[in-house]
N, C-alpha and C positions, 0 to 999 in steps of 0.2 A: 504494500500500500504506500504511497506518495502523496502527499500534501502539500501542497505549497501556500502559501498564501501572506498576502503585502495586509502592514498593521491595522492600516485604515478600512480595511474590508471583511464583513464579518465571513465565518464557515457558512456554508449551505449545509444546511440540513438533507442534505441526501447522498444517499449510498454511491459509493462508486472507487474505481481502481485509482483514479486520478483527478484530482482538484486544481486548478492552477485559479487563480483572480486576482486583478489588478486595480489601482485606483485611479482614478482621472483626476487631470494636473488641473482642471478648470478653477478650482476655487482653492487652490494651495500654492503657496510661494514655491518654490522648484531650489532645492537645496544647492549650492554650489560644487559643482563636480571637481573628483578628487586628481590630482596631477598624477601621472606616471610615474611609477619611480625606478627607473631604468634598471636596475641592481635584482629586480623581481623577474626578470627575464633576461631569455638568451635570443630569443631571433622573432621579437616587434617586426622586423622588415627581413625573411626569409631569403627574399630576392637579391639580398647584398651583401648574403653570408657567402663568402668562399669556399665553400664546401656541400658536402650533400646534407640535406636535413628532413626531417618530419616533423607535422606538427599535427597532436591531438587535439582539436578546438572541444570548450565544452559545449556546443550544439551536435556535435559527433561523441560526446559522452552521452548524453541525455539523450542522442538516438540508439546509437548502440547498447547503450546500460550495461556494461562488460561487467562479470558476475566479480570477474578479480583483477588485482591489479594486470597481472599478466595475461590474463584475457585481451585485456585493451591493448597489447603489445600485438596481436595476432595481424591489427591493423595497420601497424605499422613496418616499411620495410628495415629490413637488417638488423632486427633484433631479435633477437634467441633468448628465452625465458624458459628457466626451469623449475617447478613447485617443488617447496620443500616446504610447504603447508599448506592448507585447501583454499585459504584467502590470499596465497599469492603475498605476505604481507615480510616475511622473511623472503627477500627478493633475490634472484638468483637470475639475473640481465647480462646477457653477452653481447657487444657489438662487433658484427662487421669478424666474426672470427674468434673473439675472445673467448675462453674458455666463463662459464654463466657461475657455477660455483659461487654463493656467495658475493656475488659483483663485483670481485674483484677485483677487474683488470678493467671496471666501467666508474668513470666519474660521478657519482649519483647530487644531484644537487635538489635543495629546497627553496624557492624561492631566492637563488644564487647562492645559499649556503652548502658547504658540504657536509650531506649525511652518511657518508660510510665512517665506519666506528671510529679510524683514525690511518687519514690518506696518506701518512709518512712513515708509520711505524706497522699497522694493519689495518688492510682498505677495506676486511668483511664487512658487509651489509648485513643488519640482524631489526632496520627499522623501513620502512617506505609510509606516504601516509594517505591517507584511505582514500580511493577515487570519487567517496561522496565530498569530500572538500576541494575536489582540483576542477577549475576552471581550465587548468592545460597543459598539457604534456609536451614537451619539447626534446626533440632527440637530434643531436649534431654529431657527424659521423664524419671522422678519418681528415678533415681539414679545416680552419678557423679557429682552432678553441685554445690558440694559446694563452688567450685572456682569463683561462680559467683553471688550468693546471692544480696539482700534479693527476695522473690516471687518464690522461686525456692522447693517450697511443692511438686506442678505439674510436674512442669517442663517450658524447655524455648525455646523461637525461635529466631534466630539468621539471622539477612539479612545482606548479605552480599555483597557490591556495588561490581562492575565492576573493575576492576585498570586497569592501563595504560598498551598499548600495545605496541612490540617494535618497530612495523610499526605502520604509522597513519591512524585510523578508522574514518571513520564516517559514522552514522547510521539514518536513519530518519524513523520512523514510520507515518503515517499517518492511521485514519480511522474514517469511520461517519455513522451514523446509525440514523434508526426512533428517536421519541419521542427527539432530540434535544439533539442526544449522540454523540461526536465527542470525538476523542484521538490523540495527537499531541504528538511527542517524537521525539527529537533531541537531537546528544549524537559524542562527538568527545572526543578521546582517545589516546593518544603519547606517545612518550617516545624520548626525543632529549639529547645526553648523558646521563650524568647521574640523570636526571631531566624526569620524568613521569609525564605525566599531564591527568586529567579528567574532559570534561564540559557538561553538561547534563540539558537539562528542559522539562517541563514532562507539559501537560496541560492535563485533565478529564473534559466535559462538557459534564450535563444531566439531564433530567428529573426525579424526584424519584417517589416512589410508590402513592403518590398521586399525587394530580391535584394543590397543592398548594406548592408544592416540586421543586427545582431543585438544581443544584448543579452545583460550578466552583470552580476547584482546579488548582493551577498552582506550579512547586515544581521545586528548583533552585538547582541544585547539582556542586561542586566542591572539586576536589581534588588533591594534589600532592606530589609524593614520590622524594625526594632526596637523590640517593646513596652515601653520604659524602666519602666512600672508604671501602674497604673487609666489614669490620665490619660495620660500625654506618650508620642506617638510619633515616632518618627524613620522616617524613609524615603529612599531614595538608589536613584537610578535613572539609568543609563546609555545611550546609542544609538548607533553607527557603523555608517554604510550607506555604504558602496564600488561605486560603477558603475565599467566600465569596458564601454563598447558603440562602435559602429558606429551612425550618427545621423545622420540626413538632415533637413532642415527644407523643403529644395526641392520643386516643384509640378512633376506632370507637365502639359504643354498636353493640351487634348482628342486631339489629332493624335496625341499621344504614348501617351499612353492606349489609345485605340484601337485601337494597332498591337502593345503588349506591357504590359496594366496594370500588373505588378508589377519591370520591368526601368528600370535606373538605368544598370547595369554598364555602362560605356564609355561615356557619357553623355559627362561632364567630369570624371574622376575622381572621382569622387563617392563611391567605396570608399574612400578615404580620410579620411570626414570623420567623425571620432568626438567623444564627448563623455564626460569624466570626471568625477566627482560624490564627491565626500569629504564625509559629513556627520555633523556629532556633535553631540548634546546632551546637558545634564548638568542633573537637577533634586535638590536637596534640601530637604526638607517636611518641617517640625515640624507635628505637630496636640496641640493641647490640650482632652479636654472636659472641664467644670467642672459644677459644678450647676445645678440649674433653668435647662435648658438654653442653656448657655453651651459654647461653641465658639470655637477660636481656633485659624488656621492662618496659617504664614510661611512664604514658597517664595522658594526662590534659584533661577533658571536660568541657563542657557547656551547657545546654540546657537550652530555654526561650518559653516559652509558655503562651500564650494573649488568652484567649476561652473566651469572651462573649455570652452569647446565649440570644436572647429578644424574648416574648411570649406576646400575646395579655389574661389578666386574664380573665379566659372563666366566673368565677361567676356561679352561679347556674341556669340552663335550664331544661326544660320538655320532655323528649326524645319523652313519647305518641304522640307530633304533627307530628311525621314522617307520610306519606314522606313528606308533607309542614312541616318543626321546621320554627315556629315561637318565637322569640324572645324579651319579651318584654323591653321596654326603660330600658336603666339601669340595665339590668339582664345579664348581658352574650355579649350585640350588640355589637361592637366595629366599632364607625364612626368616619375617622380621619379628623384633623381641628380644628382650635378654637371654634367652636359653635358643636363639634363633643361629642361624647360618650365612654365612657368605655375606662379603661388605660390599658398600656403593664407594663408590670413587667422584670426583670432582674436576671440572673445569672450569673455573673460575676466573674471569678476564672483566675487567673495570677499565674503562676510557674516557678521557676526559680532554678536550679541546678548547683552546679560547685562539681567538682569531680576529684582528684589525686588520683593515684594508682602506682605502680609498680611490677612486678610479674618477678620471676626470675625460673629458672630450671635447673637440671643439668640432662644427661640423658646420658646413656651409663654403668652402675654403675653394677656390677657384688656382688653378695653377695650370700650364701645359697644355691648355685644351681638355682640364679634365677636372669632378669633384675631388675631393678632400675631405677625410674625416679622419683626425688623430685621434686615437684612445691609445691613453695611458695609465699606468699606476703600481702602486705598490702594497705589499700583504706581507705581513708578521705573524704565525701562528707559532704557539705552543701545546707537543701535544706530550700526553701521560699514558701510558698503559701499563696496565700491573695484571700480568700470567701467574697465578697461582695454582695450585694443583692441591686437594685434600682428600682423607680417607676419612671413613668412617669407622665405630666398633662393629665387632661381630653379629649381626643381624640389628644395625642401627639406619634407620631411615632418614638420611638425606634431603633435604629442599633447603630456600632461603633462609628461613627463621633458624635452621644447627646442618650449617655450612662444616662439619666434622673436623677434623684435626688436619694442620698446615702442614703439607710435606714440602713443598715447594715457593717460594715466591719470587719471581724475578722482574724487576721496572724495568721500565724500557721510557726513556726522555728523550727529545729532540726540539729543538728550535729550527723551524723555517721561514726563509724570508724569500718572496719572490719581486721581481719586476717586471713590467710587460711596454713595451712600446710599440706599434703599430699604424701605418697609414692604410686607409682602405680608401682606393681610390677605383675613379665607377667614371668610364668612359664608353659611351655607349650602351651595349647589353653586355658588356665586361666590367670584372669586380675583379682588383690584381689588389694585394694586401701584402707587400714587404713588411 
């Protein structure tokens, strides 16, 4: 079920799949529309990018309705997605060749922030965020992205949220499905003078490909643009995504397969191995336009990232006993309790980013018979990740709350700084970019 509906207009009292209603501007002031702010996007003008690109518009969202993130990839060319959950939401995006694992070897960006866990030290992907907030997808492939570095070999994808509208929305998704899949989306959007505002939560619950699988995502969005006046905007944007699922990484043998493709259950415990996922970032973007076009934006970010994952150690087994696997004491069983058997083990990885940047342009520039547009700038990040590794006692169960005893902990720090200079100059139906 889908609702939509602007402040000023009440619900209709009747039944049906789809609601949409809107309000006539006749007898209301028309609030002042919010300026762009360049930093939110990668290809505004597609036609001037040097390279090949796609772009998901949201009126090709709201047609298609793609069930998951990676659904919606199906429409675009040169990307390769692969599910390591049913919503698509731990995202596994290959471009153009790249192996999908995790994302990799793909730039994932938010609204021009980077969201992979941490692009210097390790680029996994373990967040994306829900296609009921994205207004649009942008994918830039194999050439122009040095402005956006590092991971950008491939190429990069770009989500880009919803912003405020100058009437007020609000939207409700609802929908529920076999095997214990339910989608919950709620999402209100304004603009009251000079002040836009966006509040959005997102819930995902369901079943995954096995029987010892399921999954609950719930993902907290907020944002707000303030028009200070002509020139200077402010912006502040918000994300917390909360998993807490059932998560398996183990392979069935063919033998195993064969005899029950989707069963794990009494395997080696394996209903016990979950994975929790805390993630949050925090952006705030000043844009300034000035004359003869001149541009100037500054971005603070932040992202924080908590991914434990706890697995029952499977130990060595005899696959021959299919279809009864039997299990002997101590080999593989995992029975939980003090007088219980067999420990859970730990992968325990925390990432933390903070990131200034500023990027300036001047565009309009005549020279040679040809346009002119410089973009340049500069970015300072600091990133943290701490690899830890824990066990547990002898039939001691494992999740976030008794993370078990520390065998391992190893940081890992870096500072990076980058610069970008560039002319894109457009002569004709040619775009040449030294």
């Amino acid at each position: 079920m889908r609702i939509t509906r602007t402040w000023s207009t009440a619900l209709l009292a009747t039944a049906a799949w789809a609601v949409q209603s809107s309000a006539g501007a006749a007898d209301e002031p028309t609030p002042p529309s919010m300026p762009t702010v360049i930093v939110w996007g990668l290809l505004d003008t597609p036609e001037r990018v040097p390279g090949a690109t796609s772009v998901l518009s949201a009126e090709e969202i709201e047609r298609l309705r793609p069930y998951t993130l990676h659904d919606a990839f199906d429409f675009t060319a040169g990307v390769r997605a692969l599910d390591d959950d049913i919503f698509g939401r731990r995202s596994g995006i290959g471009i153009r060749g790249a192996p999908s694992r995790r994302s990799r070897n793909v730039l994932l960006l938010e609204d021009g922030t980077p969201i992979n866990a941490s692009t210097y030290l390790d680029s996994s992907a373990h967040y994306t965020p829900p296609m009921e907030r994205l207004e649009r997808v942008e994918v830039l492939k194999a050439n122009g992205q040095i402005l956006y570095g590092p991971l950008n070999n491939h190429g990069i994808v770009n989500f880009r949220n919803k912003r405020p509208t100058e009437r007020p929305e609000t939207t409700l998704d609802l929908a529920i499905g076999d095997r214990g899949t339910s989608k919950q989306h709620f999402m209100h959007r304004r603009t009251d003078g000079a002040l836009g505002t966006v509040f959005a939560y997102t819930r995902h619950e369901g079943e995954g490909a096995f029987d010892v699988e399921d999954l609950d995502l719930q993902d907290f969005y907020a944002a707000a643009e303030w028009r200070m006046n002509e020139r200077h905007t402010l912006s502040l944007s918000g994300v917390y995504l909360r998993e807490r699922s059932h998560y398996d990484e183990s392979n069935l043998t063919p033998a195993e397969y064969a005899v029950a493709p989707r069963t794990k259950l009494g395997r080696f415990g394996q209903e016990f191995d979950t994975i929790a996922v805390d993630y949050l970032k925090g952006d705030v973007v000043h844009s300034y336009v000035g004359d003869a076009g001149w541009t100037v934006s500054t971005k603070l970010f932040v992202t924080d990232l908590d991914r434990p994952r706890f697995t029952v150690d499977p130990g060595e087994y005899e696959v021959g006993a299919l279809p009864q696997l039997v299990l002997d004491d101590g080999d593989g069983a995992f029975v939980p309790g003090p007088d219980g058997n067999g420990q859970m083990i730990s992968r325990d990885r925390h990432y933390r980013t903070f990131g200034l940047e500023t990027r300036m342009e001047k565009a309009g520039l005549s020279a040679w018979g040809a346009e002119h547009r410089l973009q340049w700038g500069l970015r300072a990040e600091r990133h943290r990740f701490s690899d830890r590794r824990t066990v547990g006692e002898v039939g001691e169960i494992l999740h976030e709350g008794n993370r078990g005893r520390l065998t391992r902990d190893e940081p890992y720090r870096a500072w990076a700084y980058s610069a970008f200079l560039q002319d894109e100059i457009t002569a004709g139906d040619w775009t040449i970019v030294p």
